[in-house]
C-alpha positions in Angstrom: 95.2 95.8 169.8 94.7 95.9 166.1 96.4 97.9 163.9 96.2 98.7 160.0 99.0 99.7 158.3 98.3 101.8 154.5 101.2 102.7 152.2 103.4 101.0 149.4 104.9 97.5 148.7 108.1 96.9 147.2 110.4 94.2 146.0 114.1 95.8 146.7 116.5 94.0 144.7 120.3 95.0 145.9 122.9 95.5 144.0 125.5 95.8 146.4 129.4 96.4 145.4 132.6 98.0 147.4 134.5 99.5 144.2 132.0 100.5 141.2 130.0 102.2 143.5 132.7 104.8 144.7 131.0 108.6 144.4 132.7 110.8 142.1 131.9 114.8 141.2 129.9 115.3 138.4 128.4 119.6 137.9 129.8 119.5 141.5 127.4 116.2 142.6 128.2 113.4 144.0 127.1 110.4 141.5 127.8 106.5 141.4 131.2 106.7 139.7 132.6 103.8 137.7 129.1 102.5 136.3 130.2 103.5 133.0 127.5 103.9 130.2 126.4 101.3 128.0 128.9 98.8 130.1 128.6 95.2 132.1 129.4 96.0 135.6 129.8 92.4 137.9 128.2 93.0 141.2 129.9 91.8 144.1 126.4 90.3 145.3 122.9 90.5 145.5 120.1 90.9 148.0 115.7 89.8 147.5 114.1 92.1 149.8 110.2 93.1 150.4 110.2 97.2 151.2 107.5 99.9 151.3 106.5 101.8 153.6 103.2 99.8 154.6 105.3 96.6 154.5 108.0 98.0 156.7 105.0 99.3 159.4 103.5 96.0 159.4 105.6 93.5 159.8 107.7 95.9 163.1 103.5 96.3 164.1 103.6 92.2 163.8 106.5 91.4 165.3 105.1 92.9 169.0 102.1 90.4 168.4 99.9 93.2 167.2 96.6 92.0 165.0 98.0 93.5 161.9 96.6 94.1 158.3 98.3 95.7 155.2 96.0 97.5 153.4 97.5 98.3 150.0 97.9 97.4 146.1 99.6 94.5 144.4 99.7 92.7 141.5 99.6 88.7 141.0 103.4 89.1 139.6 106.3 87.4 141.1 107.0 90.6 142.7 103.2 90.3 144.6 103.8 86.9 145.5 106.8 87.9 147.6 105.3 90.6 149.4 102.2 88.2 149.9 104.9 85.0 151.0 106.9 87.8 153.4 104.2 89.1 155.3 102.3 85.5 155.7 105.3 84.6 156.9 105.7 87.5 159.6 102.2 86.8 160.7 100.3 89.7 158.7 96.7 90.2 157.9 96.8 90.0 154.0 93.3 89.8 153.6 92.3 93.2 153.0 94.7 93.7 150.1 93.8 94.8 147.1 94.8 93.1 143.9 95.1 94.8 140.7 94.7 93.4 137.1 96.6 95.4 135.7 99.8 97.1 136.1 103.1 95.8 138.3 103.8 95.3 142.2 106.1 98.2 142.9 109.9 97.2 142.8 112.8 99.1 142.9 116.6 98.7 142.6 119.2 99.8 144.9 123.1 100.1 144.3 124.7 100.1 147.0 127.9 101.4 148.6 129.5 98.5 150.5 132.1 100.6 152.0 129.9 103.6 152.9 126.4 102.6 152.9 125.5 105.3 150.6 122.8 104.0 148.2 121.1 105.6 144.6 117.2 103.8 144.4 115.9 103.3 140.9 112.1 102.5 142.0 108.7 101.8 140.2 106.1 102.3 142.3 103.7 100.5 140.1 99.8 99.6 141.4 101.3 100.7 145.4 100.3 104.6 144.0 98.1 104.1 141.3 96.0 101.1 141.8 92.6 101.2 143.4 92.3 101.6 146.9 89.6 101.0 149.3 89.0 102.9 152.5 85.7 101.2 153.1 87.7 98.4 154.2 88.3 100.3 157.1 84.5 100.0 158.3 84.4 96.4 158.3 88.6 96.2 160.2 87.5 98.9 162.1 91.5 98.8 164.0 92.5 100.5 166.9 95.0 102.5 164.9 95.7 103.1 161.4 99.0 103.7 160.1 99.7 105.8 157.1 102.6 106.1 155.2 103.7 107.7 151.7 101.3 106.9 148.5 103.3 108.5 146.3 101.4 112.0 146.5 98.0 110.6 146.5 96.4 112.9 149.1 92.7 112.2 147.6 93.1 108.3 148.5 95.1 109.4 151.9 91.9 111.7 152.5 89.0 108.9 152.1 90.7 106.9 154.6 91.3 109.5 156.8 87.6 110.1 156.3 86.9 106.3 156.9 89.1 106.0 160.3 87.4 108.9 161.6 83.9 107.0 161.4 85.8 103.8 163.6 87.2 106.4 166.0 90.5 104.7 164.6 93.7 106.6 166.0 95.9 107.8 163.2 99.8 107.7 162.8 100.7 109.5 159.7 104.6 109.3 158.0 103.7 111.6 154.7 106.5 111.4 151.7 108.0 114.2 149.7 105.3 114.1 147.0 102.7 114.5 149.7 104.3 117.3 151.6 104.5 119.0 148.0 101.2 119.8 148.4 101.9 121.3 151.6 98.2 123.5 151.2 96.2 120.1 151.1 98.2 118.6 153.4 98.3 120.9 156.4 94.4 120.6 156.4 95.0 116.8 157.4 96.9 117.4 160.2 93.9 118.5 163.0 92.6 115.0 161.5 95.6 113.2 163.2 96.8 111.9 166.3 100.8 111.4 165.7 102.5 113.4 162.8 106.4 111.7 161.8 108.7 113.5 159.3 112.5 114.0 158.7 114.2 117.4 159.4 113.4 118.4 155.6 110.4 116.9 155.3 109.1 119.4 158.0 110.8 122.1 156.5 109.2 121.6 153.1 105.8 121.9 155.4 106.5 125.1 157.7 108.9 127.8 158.2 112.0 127.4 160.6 115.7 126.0 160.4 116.0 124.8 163.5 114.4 121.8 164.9 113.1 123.5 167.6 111.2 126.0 165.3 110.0 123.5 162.8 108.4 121.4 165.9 106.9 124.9 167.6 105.0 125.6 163.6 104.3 121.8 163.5 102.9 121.8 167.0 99.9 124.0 165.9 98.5 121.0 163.8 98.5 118.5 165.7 100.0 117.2 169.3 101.9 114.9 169.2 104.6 115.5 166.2 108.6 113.6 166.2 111.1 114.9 163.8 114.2 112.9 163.2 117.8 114.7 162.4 120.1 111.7 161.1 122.7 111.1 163.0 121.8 114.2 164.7 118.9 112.7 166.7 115.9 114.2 166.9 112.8 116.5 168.5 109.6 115.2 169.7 106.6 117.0 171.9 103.2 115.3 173.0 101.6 118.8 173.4 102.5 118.3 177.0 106.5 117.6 177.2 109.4 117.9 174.4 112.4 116.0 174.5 115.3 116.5 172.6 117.4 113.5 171.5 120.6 112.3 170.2 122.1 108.8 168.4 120.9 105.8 170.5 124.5 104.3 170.0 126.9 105.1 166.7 127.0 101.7 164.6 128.6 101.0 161.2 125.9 101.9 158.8 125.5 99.1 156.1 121.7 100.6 154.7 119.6 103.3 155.4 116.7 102.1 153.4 113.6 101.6 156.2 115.3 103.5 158.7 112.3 106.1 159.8 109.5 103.4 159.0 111.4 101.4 161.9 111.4 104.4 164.2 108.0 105.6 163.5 106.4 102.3 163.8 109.0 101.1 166.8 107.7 104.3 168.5 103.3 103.3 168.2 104.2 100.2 169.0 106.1 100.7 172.2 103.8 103.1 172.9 100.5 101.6 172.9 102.4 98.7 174.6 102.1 100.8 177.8 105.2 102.6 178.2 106.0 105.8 178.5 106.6 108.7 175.9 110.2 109.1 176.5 111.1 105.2 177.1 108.7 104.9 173.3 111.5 107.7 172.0 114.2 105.5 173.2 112.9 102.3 171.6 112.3 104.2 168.3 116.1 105.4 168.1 117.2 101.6 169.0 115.0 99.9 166.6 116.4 102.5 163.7 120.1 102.0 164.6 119.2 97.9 164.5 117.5 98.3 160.7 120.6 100.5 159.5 123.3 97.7 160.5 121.1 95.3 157.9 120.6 95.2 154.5 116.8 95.5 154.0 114.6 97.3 156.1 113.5 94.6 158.1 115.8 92.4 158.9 117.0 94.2 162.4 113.7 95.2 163.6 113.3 94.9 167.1 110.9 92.7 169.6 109.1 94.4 172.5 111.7 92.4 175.1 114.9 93.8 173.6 116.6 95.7 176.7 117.8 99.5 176.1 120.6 100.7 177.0 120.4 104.6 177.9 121.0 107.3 174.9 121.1 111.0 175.4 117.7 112.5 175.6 117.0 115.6 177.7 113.5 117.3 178.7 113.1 120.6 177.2 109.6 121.5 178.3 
């Protein structure tokens, strides 16, 4: 099976403390609340990561032995050569990547709650939403399914692909970010385009009306077939135009970093998926590899392999 994977790449630096870090109220908001301005704050410790979206996807697409390729922008910085060292390492495709001469590989910084997991992301997505991309690229891979995660609101470079998988009668998986869904007009014209649609609770709510789960995936539904919305630690809905199941917490873990969680249970879900089992068992793996990623710092370092045994989780049939 081969699978392309579009979206960003990131180097996440963490900065990671159990006391500076503690929220305080500020206008009645939560904010990061001993970093005091214009002051040296000593971090209790630090953590090199490689994020983004299309990373993430790619190397939890890899790690089932998929034939994987990243198709997105970097830059030949030190940031570029770690995602480039990361994904050679996990056994990705890095061939159809597109390198820019101008401009940074995206990077951001996260501070990090040690006690609560709580995090604030400073990020620069650099050439990952504003370099060149390259959907022909697709004609020549021509992969069994494409994965599409956030550019950054770039719906015209989301669209050529789109175009381009249509012509390989690629399946597409698509994970839209809040800048995309902004443009909820252009957007919803996408959606007859695709095979799987994956957002959060307010993600979907940005896209169509409804407050509950049940109404946001019943509006959804009319777009595409198969759409999964995740809750938090509230579960989550899912329907493949023939049966919906609802879903709770696979197990409740101490959570130590949220960053990668629904790139883990989006991609966890394909990959189980096209791996032959069924849409309810793909549901269960999805939850489990998402509750692994959020007891790790980075967002994939607890991603799962195909032979990891499940345990059961609550999930009930609602149609």
């Amino acid at each position: 099976m081969k699978i392309a994977t579009l979206g960003s790449a990131l180097q996440d630096i963490f900065l990671i403390d159990k006391s500076d870090f503690v929220p305080m109220s500020c206008s009645n908001r939560p904010v990061f609340g001993k970093v005091v301005y214009g002051s040296k704050v000593n971090i209790d410790r630090i953590s090199y990561e490689i994020g983004g979206g299309g990373t993430n996807s790619a190397v939890a697409f890899a790690r089932f032995g998929f034939d994987v390729s990243f198709l997105g922008n970097i830059s030949r910085d030190a940031a570029g050569e770690a995602v480039l060292s990361l994904l050679d390492k996990e056994g990705v495709d890095t061939s159809y990547i597109n390198f820019e001469k101008t401009g940074h590989t995206g990077c951001s910084v996260i501070l990090l709650d040690a006690k609560t997991g709580e995090r604030t992301i400073l990020t620069h997505r650099g050439v990952s939403s504003t370099g060149t991309f390259r959907p022909e690229s697709l004609l020549s891979l021509a992969p069994d399914y494409l994965y599409i995660t956030s550019l950054s609101g770039n719906l015209e470079a989301i669209i050529d692909f789109i175009k381009a998988a249509k012509k390989t009668k690629t399946k597409i998986m698509f994970n839209p970010g809040t800048l995309e869904l902004r443009r909820s007009d252009t957007l919803k014209k996408l959606l007859s385009k695709i095979d799987f649609l994956l957002l959060n609770h307010t993600e979907a709510s940005m896209l169509v009306p409804g407050e509950t789960l049940e109404e946001l995936l019943s509006h959804l539904s009319n777009y595409t077939d198969t759409v999964l919305i995740t809750d938090g630690s509230r579960g989550g809905i899912a329907t493949d135009g023939t049966v919906t199941y609802r879903f709770g917490l696979y197990e409740s873990v101490a959570v130590k970093d949220t960053t990668g969680a629904g790139d883990a249970f989006g991609a966890g879900f394909l990959a189980y998926l096209i791996s032959g089992h069924s849409f309810r068992q793909s549901l269960i793996f999805a939850s489990a590899n998402s509750t692994s990623v959020v007891q790790q710092i980075g967002a994939k370092r607890g991603l799962l392999s195909p032979s990891t045994e499940l345990h059961p989780m609550p999930i009930q049939k609602l149609a």
